[in-house]
C-alpha positions in Angstrom: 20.7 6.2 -35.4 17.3 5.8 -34.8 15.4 8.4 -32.1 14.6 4.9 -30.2 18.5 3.8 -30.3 19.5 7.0 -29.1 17.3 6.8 -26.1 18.2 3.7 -25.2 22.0 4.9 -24.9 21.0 7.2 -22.7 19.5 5.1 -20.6 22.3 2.6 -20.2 24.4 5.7 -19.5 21.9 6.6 -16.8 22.4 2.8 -15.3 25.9 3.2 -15.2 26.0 6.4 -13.6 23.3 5.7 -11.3 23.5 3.5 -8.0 19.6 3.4 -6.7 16.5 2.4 -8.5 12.8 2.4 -7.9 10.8 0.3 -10.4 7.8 1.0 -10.4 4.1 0.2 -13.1 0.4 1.2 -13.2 -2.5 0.5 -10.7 -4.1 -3.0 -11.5 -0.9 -4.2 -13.0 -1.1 -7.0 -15.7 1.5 -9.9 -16.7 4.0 -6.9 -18.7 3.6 -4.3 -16.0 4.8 -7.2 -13.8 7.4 -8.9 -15.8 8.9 -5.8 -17.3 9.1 -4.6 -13.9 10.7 -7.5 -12.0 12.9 -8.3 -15.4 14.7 -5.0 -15.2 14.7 -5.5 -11.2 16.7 -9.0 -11.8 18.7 -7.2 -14.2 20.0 -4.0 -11.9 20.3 -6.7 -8.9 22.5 -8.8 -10.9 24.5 -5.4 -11.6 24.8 -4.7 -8.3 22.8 -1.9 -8.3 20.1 -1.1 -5.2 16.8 -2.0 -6.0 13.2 -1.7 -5.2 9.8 -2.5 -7.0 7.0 -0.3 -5.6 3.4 -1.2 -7.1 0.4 0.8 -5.9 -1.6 -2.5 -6.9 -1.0 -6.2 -5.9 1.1 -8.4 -8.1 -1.3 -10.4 -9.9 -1.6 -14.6 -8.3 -0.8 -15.4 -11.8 2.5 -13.4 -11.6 3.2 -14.3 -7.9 6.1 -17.2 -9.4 8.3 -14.9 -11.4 11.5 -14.1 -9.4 11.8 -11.2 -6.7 7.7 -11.2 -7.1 7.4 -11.6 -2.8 9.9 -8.6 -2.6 7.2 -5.9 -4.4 6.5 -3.0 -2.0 3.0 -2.1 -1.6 3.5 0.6 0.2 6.2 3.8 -1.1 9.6 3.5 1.2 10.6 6.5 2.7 14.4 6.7 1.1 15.9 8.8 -1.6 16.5 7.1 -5.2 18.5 8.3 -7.7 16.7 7.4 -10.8 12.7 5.9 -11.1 12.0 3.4 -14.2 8.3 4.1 -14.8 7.1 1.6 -17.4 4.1 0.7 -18.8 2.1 3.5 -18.0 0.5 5.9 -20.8 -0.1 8.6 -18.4 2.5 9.2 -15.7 -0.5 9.2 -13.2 -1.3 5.8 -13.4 1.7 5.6 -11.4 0.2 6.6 -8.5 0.5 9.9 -6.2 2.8 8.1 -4.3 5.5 8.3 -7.5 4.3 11.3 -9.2 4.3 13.4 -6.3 7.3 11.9 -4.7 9.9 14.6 -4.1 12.5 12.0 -3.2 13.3 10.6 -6.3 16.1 12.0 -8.4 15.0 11.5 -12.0 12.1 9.6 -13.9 13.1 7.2 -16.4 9.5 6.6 -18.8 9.8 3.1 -21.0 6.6 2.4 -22.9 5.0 1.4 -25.8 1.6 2.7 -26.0 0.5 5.1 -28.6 0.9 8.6 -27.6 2.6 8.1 -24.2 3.4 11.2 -22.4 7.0 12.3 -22.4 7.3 12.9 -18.8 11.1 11.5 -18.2 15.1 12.5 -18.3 14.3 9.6 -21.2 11.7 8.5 -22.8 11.7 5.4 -24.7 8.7 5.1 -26.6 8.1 2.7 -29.7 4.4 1.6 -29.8 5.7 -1.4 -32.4 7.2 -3.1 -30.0 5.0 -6.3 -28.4 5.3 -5.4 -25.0 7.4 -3.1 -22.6 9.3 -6.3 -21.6 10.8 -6.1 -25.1 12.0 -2.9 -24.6 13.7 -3.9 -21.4 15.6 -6.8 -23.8 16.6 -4.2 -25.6 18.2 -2.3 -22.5 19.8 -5.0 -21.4 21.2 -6.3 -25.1 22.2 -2.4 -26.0 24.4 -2.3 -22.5 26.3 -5.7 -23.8 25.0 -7.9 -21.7 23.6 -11.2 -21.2 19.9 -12.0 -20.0 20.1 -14.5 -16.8 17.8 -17.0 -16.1 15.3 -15.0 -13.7 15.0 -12.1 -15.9 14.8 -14.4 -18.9 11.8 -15.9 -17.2 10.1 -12.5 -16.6 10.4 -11.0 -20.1 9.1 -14.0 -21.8 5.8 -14.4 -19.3 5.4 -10.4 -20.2 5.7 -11.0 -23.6 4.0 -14.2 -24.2 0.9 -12.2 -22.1 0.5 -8.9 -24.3 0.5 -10.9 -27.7 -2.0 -13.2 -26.8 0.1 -16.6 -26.6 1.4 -14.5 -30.0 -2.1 -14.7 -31.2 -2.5 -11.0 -31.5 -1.5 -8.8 -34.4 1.4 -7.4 -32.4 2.7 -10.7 -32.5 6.0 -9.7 -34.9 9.2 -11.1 -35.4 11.0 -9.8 -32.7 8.9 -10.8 -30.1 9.2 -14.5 -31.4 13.3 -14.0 -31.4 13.1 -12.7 -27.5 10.7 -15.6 -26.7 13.3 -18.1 -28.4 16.3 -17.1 -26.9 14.4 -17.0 -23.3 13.6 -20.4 -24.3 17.1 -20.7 -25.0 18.2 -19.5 -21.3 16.0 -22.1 -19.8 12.4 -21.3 -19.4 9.7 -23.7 -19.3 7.0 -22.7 -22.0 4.2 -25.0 -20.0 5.4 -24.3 -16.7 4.4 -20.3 -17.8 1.6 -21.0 -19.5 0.4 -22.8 -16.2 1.3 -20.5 -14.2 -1.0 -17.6 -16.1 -3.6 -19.4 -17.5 -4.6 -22.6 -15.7 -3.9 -22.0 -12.0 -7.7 -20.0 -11.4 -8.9 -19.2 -8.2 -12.7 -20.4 -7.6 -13.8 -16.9 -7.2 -12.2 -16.2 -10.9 -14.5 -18.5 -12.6 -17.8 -17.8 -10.3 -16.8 -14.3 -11.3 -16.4 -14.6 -14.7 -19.9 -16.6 -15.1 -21.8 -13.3 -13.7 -19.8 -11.7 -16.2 -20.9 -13.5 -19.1 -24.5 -13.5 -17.7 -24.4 -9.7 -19.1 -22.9 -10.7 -22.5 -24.5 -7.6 -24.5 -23.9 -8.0 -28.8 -24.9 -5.3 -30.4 -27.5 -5.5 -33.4 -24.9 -5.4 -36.3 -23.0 -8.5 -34.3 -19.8 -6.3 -34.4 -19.5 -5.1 -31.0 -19.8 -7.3 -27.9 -19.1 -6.4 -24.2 -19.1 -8.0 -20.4 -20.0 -6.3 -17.2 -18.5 -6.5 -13.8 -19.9 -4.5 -11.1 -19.4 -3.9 -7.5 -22.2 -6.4 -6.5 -20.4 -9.5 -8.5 -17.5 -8.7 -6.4 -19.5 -8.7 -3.3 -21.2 -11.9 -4.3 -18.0 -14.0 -5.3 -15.4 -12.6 -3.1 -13.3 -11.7 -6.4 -11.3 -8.6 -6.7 -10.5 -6.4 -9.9 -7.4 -8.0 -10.2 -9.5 -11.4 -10.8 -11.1 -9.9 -14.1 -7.8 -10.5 -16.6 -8.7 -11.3 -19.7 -12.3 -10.8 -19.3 -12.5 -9.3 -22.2 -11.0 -11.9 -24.5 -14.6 -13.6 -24.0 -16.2 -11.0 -26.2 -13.4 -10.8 -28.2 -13.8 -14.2 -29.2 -17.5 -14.4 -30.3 -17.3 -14.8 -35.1 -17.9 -11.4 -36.6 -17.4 -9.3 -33.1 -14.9 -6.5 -34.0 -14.9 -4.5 -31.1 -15.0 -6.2 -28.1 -15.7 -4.3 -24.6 -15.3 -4.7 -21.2 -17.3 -2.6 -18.8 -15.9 -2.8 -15.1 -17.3 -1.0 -11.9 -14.7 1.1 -10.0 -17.3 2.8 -8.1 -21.0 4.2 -7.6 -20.9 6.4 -11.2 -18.1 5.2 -12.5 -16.4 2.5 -14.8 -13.5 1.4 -16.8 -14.2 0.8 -19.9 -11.4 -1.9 -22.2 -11.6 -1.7 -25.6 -9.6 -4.8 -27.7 -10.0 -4.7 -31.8 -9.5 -7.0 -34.3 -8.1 -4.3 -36.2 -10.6 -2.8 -38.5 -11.8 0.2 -35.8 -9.0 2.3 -33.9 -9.8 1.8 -30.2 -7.2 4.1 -29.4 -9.2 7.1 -31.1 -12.5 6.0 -29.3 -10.7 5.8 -26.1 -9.2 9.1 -26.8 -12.7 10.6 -27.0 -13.5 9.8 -23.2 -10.2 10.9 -22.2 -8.5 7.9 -22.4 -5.6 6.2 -24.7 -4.0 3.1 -26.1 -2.8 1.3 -29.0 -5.2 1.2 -32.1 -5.9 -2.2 -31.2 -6.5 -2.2 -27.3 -7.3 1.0 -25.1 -9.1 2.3 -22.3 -11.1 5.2 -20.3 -13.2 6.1 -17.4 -16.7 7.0 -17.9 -18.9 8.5 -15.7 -23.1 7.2 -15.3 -25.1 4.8 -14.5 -23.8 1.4 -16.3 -26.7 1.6 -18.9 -25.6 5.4 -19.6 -22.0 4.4 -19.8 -23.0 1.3 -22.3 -25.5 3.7 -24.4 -22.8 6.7 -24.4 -19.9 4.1 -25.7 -21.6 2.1 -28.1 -23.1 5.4 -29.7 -19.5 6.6 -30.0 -18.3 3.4 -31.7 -21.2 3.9 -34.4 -19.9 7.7 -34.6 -16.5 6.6 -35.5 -17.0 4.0 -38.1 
């Protein structure tokens, strides 16, 4: 028995046992935070079990279709739960202070699959191999013997189609095609999804994204290539953070770019830097170096400066680590 299989187990003995839930993801919360929340949220409902999603971030527009996406708390209930799924996370205190601090909930439940996670639950199932968290709710659900319905169906294939890329990216293996064919198989609508995520845009998406691309920045050996969005561009579009998904992928994109970058404001002095490889440089390791983490081939920090000391400080760190 694998230390992955074992965990699992214990988890679907923790589901049994248990009778209330809080499901909860990191701040700015992408298609698999959302879909492997609201999957395993379908999933407890249809069990029977008492429910609730807390996100200390909006649900994305793009995710606003997948079922029980209207019921996410944006705001922490005061109520006692049993057990806490935290999923997607890296660090616990992505979470929020609202969860990690949270002296009403009964245990912590940590499903994840980024490199180096921090073992912070009762269980902690872990297996960076795995596509997307959403997979590892699949294999929850299959491991307790039972049968994925429509809505949760629906979820786990938006959250996995999402984190490979449209299964461009590397992490694109076979299992994640078997999920996404047997959620085909329950009855989702591969265009429907893809509409939903990629071709419903708000205007102040796009007008956004042009300001962002205004500050393309290659550097002089063409293998590293970032975008910029500050505070101003928000003020001048009316776009919020949760607006710039998939910015990155615009770098990313441009022939012999390896390391692509994307530099966002969170404040005066400080931004997030996203990191996505192509596989020849380990993100993860130059994430790691600011403080941050991720998989070898997409990762993230904060940095502290002005944007053109954040830019110089991270590009000379990608040379350092060739």
């Amino acid at each position: 028995m694998t230390a992955t299989t074992a965990e699992i187990k214990r988890i679907v003995a923790e589901i049994d046992q248990a009778a209330s839930f809080l499901i909860t993801s990191h701040e700015s919360p992408d298609p698999d935070a959302v879909g492997s929340s609201l999957a395993l949220a379908n999933y407890l409902t249809a069990r029977g079990k008492d429910v609730t999603v807390y996100l200390c971030d909006p649900v994305p527009d793009n995710c606003a279709f997948l079922p029980m996406a209207e019921q996410v708390y944006g705001e922490m209930p005061e109520r006692d739960f049993d057990v806490c799924f935290v999923l997607d996370v890296g660090e616990f205190r992505r979470a929020g202070r609202a969860v990690t601090e949270n002296k009403r909930i009964g245990r912590f439940i940590n499903v994840d699959h980024h490199l180096g996670c921090e073992n912070f639950g009762v269980c902690n199932l872990i297996d960076p191999k795995a596509s997307a968290t959403a997979a590892l709710i699949y294999r929850i659900i299959r491991a307790a013997g039972d049968e994925v319905d429509y809505p949760t169906a629906l979820c786990i294939y938006t959250a996995i189609l999402s984190d490979t890329g449209s299964f461009h990216y590397s992490n694109s293996d076979p299992e994640s095609f078997a999920i996404a064919g047997e959620m085909i198989g329950k009855g989702v609508n591969a265009w429907s999804v893809n509409e939903n995520l990629y071709e419903s845009e708000p205007l102040q998406r796009i007008a956004l994204l042009a300001l962002a691309l205004s500050d393309l920045t290659v550097s002089p050996t063409g293998e590293y290539a970032s975008v910029t969005v500050t505070l101003d561009m928000y003020g001048k579009t009316g776009a919020t953070a949760q607006d710039t998904d998939r910015f990155i992928n615009y770098p990313r994109s441009i022939k012999g770019v390896q390391v692509a970058l994307f530099f966002r404001q969170v404040e005066e002095g400080l931004f997030k830097v996203g990191f996505r490889s192509k596989g020849k440089v380990d993100v993860s390791a130059v994430s790691a170096s600011f403080g941050g983490g991720g998989h070898h081939n997409a990762a993230g920090c904060m940095v502290r400066g002005t944007l053109a000391e954040v830019k110089a400080q991270v590009f000379d760190r990608l040379e350092q680590m060739r």
